[in-house]
C-alpha positions as CSV (number, residue, x, y, z in Angstrom):
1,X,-32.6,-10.0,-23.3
2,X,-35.3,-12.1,-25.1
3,X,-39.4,-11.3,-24.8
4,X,-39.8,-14.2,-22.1
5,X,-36.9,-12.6,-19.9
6,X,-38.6,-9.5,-20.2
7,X,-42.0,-10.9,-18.6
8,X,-40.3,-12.1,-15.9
9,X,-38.7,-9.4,-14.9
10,X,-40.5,-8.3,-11.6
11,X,-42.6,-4.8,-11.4
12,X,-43.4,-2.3,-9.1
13,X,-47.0,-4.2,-8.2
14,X,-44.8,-7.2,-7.8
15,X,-42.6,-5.5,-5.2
16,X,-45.6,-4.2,-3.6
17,X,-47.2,-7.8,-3.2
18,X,-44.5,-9.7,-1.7
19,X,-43.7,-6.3,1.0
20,X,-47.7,-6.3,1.8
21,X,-47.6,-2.7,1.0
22,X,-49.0,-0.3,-1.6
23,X,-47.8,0.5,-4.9
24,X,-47.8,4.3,-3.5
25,X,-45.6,3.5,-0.3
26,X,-42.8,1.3,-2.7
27,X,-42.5,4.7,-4.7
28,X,-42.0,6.3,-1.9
29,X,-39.3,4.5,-0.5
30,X,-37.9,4.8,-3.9
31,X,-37.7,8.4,-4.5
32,X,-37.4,8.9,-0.5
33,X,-40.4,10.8,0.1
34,X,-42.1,11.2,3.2
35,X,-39.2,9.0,5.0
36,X,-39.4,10.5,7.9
37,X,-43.4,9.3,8.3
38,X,-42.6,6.0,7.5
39,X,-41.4,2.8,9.5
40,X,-38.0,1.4,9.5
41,X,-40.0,-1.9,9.4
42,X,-41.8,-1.0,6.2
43,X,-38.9,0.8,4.7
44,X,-36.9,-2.2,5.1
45,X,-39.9,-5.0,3.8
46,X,-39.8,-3.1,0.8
47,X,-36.0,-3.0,0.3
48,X,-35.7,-6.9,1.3
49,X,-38.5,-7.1,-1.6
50,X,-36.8,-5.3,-4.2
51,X,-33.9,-7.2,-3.7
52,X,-35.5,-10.9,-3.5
53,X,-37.4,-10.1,-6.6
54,X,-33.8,-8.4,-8.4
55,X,-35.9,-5.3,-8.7
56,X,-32.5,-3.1,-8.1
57,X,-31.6,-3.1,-11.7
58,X,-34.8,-0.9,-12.8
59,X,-33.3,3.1,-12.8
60,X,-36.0,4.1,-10.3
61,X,-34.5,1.8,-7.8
62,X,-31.0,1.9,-8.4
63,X,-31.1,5.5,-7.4
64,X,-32.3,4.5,-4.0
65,X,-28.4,2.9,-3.9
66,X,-26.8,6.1,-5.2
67,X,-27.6,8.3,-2.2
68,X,-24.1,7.8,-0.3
69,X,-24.3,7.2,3.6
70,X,-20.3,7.8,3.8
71,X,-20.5,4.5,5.8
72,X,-18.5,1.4,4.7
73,X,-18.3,-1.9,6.6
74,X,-15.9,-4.0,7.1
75,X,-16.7,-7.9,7.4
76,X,-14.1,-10.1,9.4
77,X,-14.1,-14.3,10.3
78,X,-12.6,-13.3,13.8
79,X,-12.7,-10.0,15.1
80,X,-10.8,-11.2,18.7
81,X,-7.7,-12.7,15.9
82,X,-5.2,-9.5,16.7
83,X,-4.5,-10.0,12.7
84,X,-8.0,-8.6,11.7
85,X,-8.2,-6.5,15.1
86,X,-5.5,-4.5,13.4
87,X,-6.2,-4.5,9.6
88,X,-9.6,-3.2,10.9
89,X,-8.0,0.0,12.4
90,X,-6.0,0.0,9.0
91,X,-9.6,0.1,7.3
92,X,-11.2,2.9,10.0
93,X,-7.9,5.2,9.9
94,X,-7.9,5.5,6.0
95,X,-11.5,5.7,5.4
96,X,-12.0,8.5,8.5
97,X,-9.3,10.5,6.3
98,X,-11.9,11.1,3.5
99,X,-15.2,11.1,5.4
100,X,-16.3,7.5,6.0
101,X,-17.1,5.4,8.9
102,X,-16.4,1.8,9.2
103,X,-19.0,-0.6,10.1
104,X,-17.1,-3.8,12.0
105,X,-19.2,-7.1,11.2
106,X,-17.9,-10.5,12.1
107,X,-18.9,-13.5,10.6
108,X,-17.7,-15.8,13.7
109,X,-15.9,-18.4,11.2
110,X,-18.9,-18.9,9.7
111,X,-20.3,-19.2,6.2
112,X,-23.6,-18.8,7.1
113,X,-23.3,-15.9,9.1
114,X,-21.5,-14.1,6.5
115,X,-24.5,-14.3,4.2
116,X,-26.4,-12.9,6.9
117,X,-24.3,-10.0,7.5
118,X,-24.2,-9.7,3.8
119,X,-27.8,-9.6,3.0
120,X,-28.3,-7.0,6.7
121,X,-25.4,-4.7,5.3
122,X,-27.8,-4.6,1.9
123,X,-30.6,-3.1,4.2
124,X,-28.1,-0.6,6.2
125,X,-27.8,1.9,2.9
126,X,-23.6,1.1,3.3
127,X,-21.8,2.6,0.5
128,X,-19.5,-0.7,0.2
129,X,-17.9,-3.6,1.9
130,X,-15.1,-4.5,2.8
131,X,-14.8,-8.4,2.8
132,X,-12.4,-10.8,4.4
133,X,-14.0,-14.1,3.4
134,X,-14.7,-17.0,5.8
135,X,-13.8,-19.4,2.8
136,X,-15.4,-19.3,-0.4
137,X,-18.0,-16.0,-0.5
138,X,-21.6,-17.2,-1.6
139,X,-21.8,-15.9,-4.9
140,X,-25.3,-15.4,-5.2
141,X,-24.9,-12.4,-2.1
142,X,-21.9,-10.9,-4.0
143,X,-24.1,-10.2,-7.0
144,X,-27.1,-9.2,-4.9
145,X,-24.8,-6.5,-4.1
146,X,-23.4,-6.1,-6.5
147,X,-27.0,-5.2,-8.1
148,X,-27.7,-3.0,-5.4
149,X,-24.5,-0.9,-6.7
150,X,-22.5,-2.0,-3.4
151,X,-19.0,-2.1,-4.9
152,X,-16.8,-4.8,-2.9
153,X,-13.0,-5.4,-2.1
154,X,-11.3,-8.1,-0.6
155,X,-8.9,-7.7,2.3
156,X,-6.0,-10.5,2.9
157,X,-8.1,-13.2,1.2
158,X,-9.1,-13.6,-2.3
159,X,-12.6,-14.1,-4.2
160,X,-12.4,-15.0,-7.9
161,X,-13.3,-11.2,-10.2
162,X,-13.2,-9.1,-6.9
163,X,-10.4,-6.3,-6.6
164,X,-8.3,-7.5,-3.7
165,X,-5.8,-6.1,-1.2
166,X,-3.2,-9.3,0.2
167,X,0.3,-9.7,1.0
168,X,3.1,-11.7,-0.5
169,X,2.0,-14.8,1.1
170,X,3.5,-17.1,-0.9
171,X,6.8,-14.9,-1.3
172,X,7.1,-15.2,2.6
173,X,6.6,-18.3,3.5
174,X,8.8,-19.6,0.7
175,X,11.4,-17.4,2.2
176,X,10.5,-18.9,5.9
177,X,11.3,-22.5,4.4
178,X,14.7,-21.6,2.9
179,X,15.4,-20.2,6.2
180,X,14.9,-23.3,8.2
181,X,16.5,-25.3,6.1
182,X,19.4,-22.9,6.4
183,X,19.4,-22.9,9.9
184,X,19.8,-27.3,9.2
185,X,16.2,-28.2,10.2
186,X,15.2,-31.3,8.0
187,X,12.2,-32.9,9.8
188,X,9.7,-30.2,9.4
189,X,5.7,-30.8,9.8
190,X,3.3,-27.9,8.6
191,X,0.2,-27.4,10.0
192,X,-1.7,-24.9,7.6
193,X,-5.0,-23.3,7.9
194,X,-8.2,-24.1,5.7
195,X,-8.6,-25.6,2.2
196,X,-10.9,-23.0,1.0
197,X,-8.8,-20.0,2.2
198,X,-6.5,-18.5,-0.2
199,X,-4.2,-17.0,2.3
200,X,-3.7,-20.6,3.5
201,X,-3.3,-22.0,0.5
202,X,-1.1,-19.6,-0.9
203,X,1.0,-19.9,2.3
204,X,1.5,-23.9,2.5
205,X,2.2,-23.6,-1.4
206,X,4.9,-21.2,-0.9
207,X,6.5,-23.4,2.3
208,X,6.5,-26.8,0.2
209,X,8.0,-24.5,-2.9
210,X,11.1,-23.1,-0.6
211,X,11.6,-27.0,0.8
212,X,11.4,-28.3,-2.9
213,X,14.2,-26.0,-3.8
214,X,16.3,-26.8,-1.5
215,X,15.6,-30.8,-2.1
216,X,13.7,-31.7,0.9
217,X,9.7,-32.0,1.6
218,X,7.8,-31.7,5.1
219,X,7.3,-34.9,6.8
220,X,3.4,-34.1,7.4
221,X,0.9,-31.4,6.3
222,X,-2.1,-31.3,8.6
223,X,-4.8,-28.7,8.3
224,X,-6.3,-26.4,11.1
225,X,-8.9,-23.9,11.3
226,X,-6.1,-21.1,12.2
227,X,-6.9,-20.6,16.1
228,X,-4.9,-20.9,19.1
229,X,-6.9,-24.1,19.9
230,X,-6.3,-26.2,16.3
231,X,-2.7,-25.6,17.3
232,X,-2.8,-26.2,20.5
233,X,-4.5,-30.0,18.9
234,X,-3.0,-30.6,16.2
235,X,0.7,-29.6,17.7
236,X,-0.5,-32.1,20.4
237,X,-1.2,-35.1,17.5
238,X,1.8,-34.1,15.3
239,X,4.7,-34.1,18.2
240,X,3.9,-37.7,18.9
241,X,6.9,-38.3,16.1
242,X,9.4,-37.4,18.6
243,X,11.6,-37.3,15.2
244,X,10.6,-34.3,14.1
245,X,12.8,-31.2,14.5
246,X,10.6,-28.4,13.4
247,X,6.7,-27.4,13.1
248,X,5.4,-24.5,11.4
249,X,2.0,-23.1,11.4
250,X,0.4,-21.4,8.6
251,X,-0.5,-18.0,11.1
252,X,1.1,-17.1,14.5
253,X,-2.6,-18.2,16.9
254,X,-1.5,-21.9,15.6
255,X,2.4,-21.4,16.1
256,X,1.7,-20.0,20.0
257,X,-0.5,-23.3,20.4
258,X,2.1,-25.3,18.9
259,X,4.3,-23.5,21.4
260,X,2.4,-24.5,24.5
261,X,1.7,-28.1,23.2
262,X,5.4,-28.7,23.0
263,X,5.5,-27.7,26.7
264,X,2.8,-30.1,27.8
265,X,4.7,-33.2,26.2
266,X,8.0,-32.4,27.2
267,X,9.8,-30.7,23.7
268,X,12.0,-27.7,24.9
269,X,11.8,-25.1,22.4
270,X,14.1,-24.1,20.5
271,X,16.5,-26.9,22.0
272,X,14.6,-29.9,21.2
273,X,12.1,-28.2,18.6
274,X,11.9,-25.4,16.1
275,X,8.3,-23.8,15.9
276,X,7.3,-20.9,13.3
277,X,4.5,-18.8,12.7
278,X,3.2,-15.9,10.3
279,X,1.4,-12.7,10.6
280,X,3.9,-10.9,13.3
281,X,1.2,-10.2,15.3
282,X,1.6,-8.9,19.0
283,X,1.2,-11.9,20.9
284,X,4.8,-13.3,18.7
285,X,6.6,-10.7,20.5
286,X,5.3,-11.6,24.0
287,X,4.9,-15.5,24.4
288,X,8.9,-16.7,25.4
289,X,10.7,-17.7,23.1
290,X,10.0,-15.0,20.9
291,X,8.0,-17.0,17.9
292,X,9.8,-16.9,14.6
293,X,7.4,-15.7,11.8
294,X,6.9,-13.8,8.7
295,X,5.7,-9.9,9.4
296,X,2.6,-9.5,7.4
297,X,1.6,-5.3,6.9
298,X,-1.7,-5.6,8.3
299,X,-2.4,-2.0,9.2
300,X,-1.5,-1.5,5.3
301,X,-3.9,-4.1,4.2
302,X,-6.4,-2.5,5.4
303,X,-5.3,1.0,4.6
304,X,-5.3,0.0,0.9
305,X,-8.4,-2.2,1.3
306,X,-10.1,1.1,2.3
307,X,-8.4,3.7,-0.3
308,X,-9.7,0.8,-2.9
309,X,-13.3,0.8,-2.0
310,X,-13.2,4.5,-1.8
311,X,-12.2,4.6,-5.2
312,X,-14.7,2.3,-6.9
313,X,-17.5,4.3,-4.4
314,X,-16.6,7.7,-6.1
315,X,-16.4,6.6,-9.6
316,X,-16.6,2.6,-9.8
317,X,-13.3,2.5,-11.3
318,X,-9.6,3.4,-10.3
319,X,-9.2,0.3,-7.9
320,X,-6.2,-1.6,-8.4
321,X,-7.6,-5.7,-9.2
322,X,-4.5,-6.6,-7.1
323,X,-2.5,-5.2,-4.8
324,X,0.1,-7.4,-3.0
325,X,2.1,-5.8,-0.3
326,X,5.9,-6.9,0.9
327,X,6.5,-9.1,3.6
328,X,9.7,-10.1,5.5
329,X,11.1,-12.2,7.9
330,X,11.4,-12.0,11.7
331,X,14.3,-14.5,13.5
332,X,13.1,-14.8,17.1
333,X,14.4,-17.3,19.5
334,X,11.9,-20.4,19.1
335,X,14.3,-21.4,16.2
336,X,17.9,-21.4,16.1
337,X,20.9,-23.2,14.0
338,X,21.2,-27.1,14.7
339,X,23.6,-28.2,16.7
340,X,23.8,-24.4,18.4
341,X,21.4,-23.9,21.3
């Protein structure tokens, strides 16, 4: 670090200005003295300050980080998609085992609401986070914790240099194409989730690999947002081509919309129409016919997700960079051979 980096680097006085506090009550809330006497509000000024300013790296206030809460949280896109529903209890059941709560946040599909739970969680003294990104994660928060000694994992979905916890996504749905083209379906549409997901990347790479081996292609790729509704539309645009003789969706909320779309235009399933999913969640068991998919181990996801974190808490190292769990196939009845209904 050069002389001019080391000017800039923000002091104690600094903190103290931008809080609207005194340099005595920042070095309280440093060394936690007289906490008990003091505001949340004030408490939590001065953290906010420290952080905005990157004051976490000086010893003084990386200590405030080290005094462990046994709380971790656990930050979701969709907490009502059964999928992270049930990693979650994954996440509580493994960290309860060795002392730690789990703090559920979700991000509501958004970005932007991520980074706020992301900067609140940096105020709620959590001892790490479990994250299952929205898309991309804002950078700039992951180092903010990062700073703050906050050690991360990812859950299902990757973010480039975090240690991450996913299934064989690619693996399965590769596996899921070579079965429909076993079964003699040749018109197949995809309807995959977002761009900026890996999970749906990795999963509508691994479907056009299985047709490419076995010499065909899908006959359209559309993108959703991975909800019941986006399959509900898009299955509604896409089974226009009365042609086609198979969709899949890139998670099992699409595949049920899919499902129910092919009812309101007249495609009996599996008679007139193949449809698969992936994930296995509960709902593929109880919509009729019994969805076709690829069984994901979410309650292992998140079991892992949460042995990982507690390893990097206790000594910030011992967690796996990857971890990618088996997945396999489930034949229900909204597929079947050609030519055998």
């Amino acid at each position: 670090m050069n002389r001019r980096e080391l000017r800039k680097r923000a002091t104690i006085r600094d903190v103290a200005l931008r809080a609207g506090v005194s340099i005595s009550t920042v070095s309280r809330v440093i060394n936690h003295k007289d906490s008990s006497q003091m505001r949340d509000s004030t408490r939590e000024r001065v953290v906010d300050a420290m952080t905005a300013l990157d004051y976490t790296p000086v010893k003084a206030a990386r200590d405030l980080r080290r005094r462990r809460t046994h709380v971790v949280a656990l930050l979701v896109p969709d907490i009502s998609n059964p999928f992270f529903s049930l990693l979650a209890r994954g996440v509580e059941a493994a960290g309860s085992k060795v002392g730690y709560s789990t703090l559920i946040c979700d991000s509501n599909n958004s970005e932007d609401e991520e980074q706020q739970h992301m900067s609140i969680l940096l105020r709620q003294n959590v001892d790490g986070v479990i994250l299952v990104p929205v898309g991309r994660p804002d950078r700039a928060s992951l180092e903010r914790l990062d700073r703050s000694n906050i050690p991360v994992v990812t859950a299902d979905r990757r973010a480039p240099g975090i240690p991450h916890v996913e299934a064989d996504n690619t693996g399965g749905s590769r596996d899921l194409a070579k079965c429909l083209l076993g079964l003699g379906y040749r018109r197949v549409a995809y309807l995959g989730g977002p761009q900026e997901v890996s999970t749906a990347e990795d999963r509508l790479q691994g479907f056009l690999d299985g047709l490419a081996e076995g010499g065909a292609a899908p006959v359209a790729v559309r993108r959703g947002d991975f909800t019941y509704d986006s399959g509900v539309s898009l299955g509604t645009e896409i089974l226009r081509d009365r042609r086609l003789d198979a969709v899949v969706a890139g998670n099992d909320l699409m595949a049920i919309g899919v499902l129910h779309a092919a009812i309101a235009v007249g495609r009996r399933v599996p008679e007139d129409l193949g449809v698969a999913g992936f994930d296995d969640i509960q709902w593929a068991a109880l919509v009729r016919p019994r969805l076709t998919t690829v069984r994901v181990p979410f309650l292992e996801i998140g079991q892992c997700a949460a042995r990982a974190l507690v390893a990097l808490i206790l000594s910030r190292e011992g967690a796996e960079e990857q971890t990618r769990l088996p997945v396999s196939l489930v034949i229900g009845d909204s597929t079947c051979a050609q030519g055998k209904t």
